[in-house]
C-alpha positions in Angstrom: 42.0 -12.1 22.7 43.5 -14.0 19.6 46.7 -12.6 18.3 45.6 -12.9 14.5 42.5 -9.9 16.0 45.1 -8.5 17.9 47.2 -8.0 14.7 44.6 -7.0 12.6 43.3 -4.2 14.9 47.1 -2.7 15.1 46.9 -2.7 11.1 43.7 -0.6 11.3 44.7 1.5 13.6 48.2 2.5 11.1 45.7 2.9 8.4 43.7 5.1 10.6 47.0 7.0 11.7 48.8 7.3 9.1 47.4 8.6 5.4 51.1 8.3 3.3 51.4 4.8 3.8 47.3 3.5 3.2 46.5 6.3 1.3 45.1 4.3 -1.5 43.2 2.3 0.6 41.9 5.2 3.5 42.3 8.6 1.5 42.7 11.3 4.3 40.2 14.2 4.3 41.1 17.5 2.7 39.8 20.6 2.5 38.9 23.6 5.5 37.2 23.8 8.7 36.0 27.2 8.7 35.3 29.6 11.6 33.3 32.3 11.1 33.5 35.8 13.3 31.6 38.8 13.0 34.0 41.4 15.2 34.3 44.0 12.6 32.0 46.3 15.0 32.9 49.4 17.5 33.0 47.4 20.0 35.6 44.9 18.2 34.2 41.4 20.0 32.9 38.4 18.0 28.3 38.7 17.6 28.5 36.1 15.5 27.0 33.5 17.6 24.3 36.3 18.5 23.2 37.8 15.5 24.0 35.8 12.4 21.2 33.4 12.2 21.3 31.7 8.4 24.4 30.8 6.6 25.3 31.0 2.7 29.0 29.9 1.2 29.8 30.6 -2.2 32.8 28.6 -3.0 34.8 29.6 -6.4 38.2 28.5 -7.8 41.4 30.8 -8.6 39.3 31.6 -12.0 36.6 32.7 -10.7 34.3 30.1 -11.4 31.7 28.2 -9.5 32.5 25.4 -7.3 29.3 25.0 -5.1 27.2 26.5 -2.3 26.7 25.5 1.6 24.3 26.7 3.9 23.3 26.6 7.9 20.4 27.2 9.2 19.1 26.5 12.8 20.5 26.8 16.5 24.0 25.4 15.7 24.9 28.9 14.6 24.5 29.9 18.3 27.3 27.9 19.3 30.5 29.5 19.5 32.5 26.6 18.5 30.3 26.1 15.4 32.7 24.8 12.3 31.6 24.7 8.6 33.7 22.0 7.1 34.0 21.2 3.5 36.2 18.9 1.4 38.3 20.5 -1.6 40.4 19.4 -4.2 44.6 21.4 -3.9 43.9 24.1 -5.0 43.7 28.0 -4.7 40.0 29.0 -3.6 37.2 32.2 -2.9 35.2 31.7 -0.4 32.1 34.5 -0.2 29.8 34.6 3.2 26.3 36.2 3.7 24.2 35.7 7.0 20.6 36.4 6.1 19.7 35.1 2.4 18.7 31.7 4.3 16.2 33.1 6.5 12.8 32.5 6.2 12.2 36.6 6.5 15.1 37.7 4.3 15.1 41.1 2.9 18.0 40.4 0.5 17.8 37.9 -2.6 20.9 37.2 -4.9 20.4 38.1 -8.3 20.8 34.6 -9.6 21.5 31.5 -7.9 25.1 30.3 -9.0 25.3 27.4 -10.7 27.9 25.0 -13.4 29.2 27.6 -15.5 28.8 31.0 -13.6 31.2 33.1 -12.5 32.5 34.9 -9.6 31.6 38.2 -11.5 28.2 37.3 -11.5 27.9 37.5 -7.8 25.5 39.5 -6.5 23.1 40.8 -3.5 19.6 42.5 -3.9 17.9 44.4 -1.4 13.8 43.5 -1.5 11.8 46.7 -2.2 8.5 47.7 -3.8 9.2 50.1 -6.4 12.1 51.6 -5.4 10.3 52.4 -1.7 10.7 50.4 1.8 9.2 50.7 4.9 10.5 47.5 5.9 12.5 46.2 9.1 14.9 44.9 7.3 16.8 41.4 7.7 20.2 41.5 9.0 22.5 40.6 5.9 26.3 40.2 6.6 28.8 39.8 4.3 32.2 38.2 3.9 35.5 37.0 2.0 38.5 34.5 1.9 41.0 33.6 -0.5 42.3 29.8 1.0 44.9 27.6 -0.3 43.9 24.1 0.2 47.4 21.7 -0.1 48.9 18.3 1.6 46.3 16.7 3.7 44.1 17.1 6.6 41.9 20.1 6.8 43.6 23.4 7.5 41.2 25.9 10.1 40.4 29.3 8.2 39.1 32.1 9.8 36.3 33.8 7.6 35.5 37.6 9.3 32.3 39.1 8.2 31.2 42.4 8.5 27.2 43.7 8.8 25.6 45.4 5.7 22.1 46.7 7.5 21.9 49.6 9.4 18.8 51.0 12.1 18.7 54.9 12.2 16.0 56.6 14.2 14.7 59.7 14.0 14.0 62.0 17.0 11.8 65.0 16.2 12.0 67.2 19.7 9.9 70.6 21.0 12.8 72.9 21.9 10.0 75.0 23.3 8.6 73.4 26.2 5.0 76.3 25.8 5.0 75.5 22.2 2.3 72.6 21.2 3.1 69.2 20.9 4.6 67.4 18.4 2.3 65.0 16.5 4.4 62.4 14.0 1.5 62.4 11.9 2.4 66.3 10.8 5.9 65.1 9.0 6.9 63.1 6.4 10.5 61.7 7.3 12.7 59.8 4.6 15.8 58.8 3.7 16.5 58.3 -0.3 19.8 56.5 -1.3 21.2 54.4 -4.4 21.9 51.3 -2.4 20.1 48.3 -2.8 22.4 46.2 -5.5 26.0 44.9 -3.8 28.5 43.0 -6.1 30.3 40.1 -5.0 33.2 42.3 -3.5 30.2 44.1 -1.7 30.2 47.4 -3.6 27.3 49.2 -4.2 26.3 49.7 -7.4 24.1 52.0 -8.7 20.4 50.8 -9.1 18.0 53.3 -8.6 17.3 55.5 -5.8 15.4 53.9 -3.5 12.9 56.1 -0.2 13.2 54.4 2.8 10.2 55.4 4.9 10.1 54.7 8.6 9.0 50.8 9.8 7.8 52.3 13.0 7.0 55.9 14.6 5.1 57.1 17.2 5.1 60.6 19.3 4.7 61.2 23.0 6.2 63.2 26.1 9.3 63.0 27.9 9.2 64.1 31.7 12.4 65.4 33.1 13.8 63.3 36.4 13.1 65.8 39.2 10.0 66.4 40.8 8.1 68.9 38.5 10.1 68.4 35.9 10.0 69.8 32.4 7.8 68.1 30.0 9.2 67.9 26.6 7.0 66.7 23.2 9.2 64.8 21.2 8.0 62.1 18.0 9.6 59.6 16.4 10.8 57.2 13.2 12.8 54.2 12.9 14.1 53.1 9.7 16.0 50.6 8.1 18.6 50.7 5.7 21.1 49.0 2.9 24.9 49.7 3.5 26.2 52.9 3.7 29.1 54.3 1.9 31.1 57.2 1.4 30.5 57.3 -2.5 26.9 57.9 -2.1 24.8 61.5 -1.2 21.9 59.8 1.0 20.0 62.4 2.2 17.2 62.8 5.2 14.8 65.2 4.9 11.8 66.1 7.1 8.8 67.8 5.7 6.0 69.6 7.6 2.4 68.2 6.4 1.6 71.3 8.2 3.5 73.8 7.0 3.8 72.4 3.9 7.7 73.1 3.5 10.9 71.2 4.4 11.8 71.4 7.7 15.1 69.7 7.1 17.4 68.1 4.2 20.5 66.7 4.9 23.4 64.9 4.0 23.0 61.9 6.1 26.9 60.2 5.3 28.7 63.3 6.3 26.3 64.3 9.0 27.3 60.6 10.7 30.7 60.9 9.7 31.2 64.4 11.8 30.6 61.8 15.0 33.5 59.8 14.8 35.7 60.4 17.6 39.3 61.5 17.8 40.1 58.4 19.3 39.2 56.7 15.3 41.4 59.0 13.6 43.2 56.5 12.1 40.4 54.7 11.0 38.7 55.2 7.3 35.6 56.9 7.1 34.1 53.4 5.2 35.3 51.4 7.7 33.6 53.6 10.4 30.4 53.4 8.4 30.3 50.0 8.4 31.9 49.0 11.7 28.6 51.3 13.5 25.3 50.1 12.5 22.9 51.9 15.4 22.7 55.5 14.9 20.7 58.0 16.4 19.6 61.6 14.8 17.9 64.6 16.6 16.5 67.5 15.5 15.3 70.3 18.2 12.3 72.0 16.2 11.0 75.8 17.4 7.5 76.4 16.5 8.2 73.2 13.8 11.2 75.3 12.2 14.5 74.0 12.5 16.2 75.7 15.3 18.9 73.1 15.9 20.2 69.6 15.0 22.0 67.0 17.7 23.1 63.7 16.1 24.0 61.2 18.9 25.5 57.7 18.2 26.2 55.7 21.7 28.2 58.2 23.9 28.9 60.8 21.1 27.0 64.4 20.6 27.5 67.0 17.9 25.2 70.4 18.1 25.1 72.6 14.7 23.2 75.4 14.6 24.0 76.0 10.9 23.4 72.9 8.8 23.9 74.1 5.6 26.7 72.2 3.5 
């Protein structure tokens, strides 16, 4: 090889290597390469990977206002080693994260699409509904939040956590009286109501409306116990699926008998879940156990279709009342 290539190859590779000397002639990137983890669950291990499937960034300076959007979509959100990275002026930055706006079946909109001139203020998430009612599945929506400080060069690795917004609660209507006749789902009317559906862009709720969720699914059948001859037990069902939950907020569940034309049960679904949180979570907030848990579980043991007794399971974890009256 000639040494005038030979020369000019070692002056590339200092202009490659070294940004304070050729700056002017080979700016060096700037800006973040961000990592997104959704561990803010019960069991405290990173689902990002798993269950985030669309991407939206909302990027705003130290003022609030707009900078611009990025979005993902696709199978390189499976991979664990998935980086967003974006290039940034110094500066002090907001970065705001939702999984589940992008998605072709979305349930949740933004209010209006940021653009030159809005604000961080003016940030905020919709639930989809038809008058105030849903019997939806809904979308997964997860939210996070970042302050960055972009200086000096290079891009610096930021870790944005996100927590889950959408919750599954099913309903478990069971005979305690294993002569009496079975259930049939099609006798009740199970709902949840709840002022939930608007989120600001620190993820509050704010107050909207009230809005019935009705179950997406139900059903009714028979459950046979494990030994030979065992007891056969009428139980029906109802899924639903809900906005965040919060600790400011009275959602209530009620059931009402189509047959008997009366409530069989009404109750205060946030404190009911919150009597389930183990000794072990003391220390923990009552929010922050509301929105770590997302899969809960509520039975009601009916006599004759008249509330003899409640049992509200969520994973390993059973509370019995026999007086449900707050």
């Amino acid at each position: 090889m000639k040494r005038g290539v030979i020369s000019c190859l070692i002056i590339l590779a200092a202009v490659l290597t070294s940004c304070d000397v050729y700056e002017d002639l080979y700016p060096c990137p700037k800006g973040v390469s961000l990592r997104f983890v959704y561990d803010y669950n019960m069991e405290y291990a990173d689902a990002f990977s798993r269950q985030v499937d669309c991407l939206t960034l909302y990027i705003y300076d130290e003022d609030g206002n707009y900078v611009g959007t990025r979005t993902e979509t696709g199978e390189v959100l499976q991979d664990e080693s998935y980086r967003m990275t974006i290039d940034l002026e110094e500066g002090n930055y907001r970065f705001v994260a939702y999984g589940g706006l992008e998605c072709d079946e979305h349930s949740f909109s933004v209010t209006g699409e940021p653009d030159e001139g809005s604000l961080l203020a003016d940030l905020g998430v919709m639930m989809h509904h038809d008058n105030l009612m849903s019997d939806d599945r809904l979308h997964d929506l997860f939210y996070g939040v970042v302050d960055v400080k972009v200086e000096g060069e290079m891009y610096r690795d930021v870790t944005l956590p996100m927590m889950k917004n959408t919750n599954s609660i099913r309903v478990v209507l069971q005979q305690a009286d294993t002569e009496a006749a079975p259930l049939d789902i099609e006798d009740f009317e199970i709902r949840i109501t709840d002022d939930n559906t608007l989120m600001g862009h620190d993820n509050s709720v704010i107050s909207n409306g009230t809005v019935t969720y009705l179950p997406w699914t139900q059903g009714d059948g028979t459950v046979v116990g494990g030994s030979e001859g065992g007891t056969v037990v009428s139980v029906a069902q109802a899924e639903f699926s809900t906005s965040r939950l919060v600790t400011e907020n009275e959602p209530y569940l009620t059931v009402y008998s189509r047959l008997r034309q009366e409530t069989v049960a009404s109750i205060p679904l946030v404190r009911y879940l919150l009597l389930l949180k183990s000794e072990r979570y003391a220390d923990m907030e009552d929010q922050e156990y509301l929105d770590r848990e997302s899969e809960w579980s509520v039975i009601f043991l009916l006599n004759d279709y008249t509330w003899h007794d409640v049992e509200i399971r969520i994973n390993d974890w059973t509370v019995r009342l026999n007086d449900a009256s707050f």
